[in-house]
N, C-alpha and C positions, 0 to 999 in steps of 0.2 A: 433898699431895693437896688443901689447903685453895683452889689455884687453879681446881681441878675444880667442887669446890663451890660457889666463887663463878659459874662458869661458866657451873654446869648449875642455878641455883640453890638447893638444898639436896643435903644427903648423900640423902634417897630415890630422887630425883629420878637422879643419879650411877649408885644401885645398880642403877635399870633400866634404863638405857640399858644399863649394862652386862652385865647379864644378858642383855638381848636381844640385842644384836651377839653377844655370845660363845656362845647357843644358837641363836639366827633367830627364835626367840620366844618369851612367856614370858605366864605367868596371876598373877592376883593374890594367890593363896594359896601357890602356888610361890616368887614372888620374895618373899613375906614370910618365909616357912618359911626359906630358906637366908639369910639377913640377917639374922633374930631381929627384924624391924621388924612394926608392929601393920599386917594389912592394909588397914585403913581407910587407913593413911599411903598405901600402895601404890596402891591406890585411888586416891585424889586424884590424885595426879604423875601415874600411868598416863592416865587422864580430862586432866589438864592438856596434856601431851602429845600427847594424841590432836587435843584441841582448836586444839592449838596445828600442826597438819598434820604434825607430826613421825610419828605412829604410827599405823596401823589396825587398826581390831580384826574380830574375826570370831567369831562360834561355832562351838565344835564342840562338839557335844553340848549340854550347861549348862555349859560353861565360855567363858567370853569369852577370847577369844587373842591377842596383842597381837606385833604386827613392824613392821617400817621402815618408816614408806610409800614403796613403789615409787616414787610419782613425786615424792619430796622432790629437788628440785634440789639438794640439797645431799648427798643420800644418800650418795655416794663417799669426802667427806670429811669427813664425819660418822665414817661403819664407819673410817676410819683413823685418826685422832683416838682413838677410841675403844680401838683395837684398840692402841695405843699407849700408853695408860693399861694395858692388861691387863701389856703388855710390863714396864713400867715399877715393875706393882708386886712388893711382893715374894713370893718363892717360895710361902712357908707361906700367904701370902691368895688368892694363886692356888689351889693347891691346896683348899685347903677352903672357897672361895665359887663356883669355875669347872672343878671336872674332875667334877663329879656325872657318875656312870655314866645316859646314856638308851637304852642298847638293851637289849632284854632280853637273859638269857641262853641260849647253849646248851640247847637239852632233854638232859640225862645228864649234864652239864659238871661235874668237882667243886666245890666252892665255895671 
């Protein structure tokens, strides 16, 4: 993974891209939360990112929302690229960084 990093610039920088390809979007207190990273760090890369035409953000509510920008010419293989590292890592990081449950649940369902 150290070719990632050199890539995408740092490991934060890595863990948002791929948090966002792997959900379509993502907030600053989210992607620090399932990373264990301070989100000021989140912050910055997100903002760098956005600056850099890679990401746009949006409010909903008070929360700032952050996805691909639409029209990045390079959008397609970018999310591939990306989607490729998901592939590539392994099972148990998969698992506890990218299958977070977002829908809610059934009303009566048991738990």
């Amino acid at each position: 993974m150290e070719m990632y990093k050199a890539l995408f610039g740092n490991r934060v920088a890595e863990a948002c891209l791929l948090y966002i390809v792997n959900y379509g979007e993502g907030y600053i207190n989210g992607i620090a939360k399932i990373f264990g990273i301070a989100p000021r760090q989140v912050q910055l890369q997100l903002e760098r990112l956005e600056a850099g035409g890679i990401l746009v953000s949006q409010f909903s509510g008070n929360i700032k929302l952050f996805r691909l920008n639409p029209r990045l010419a390079i959008k397609a293989e970018l999310i591939a690229l990306v989607e490729k590292m998901l592939v590539l890592m392994p099972e148990e990081q998969t698992e506890q960084f990218f299958r977070e449950r977002r829908r809610p649940r059934r009303t009566g369902k048991a738990l």
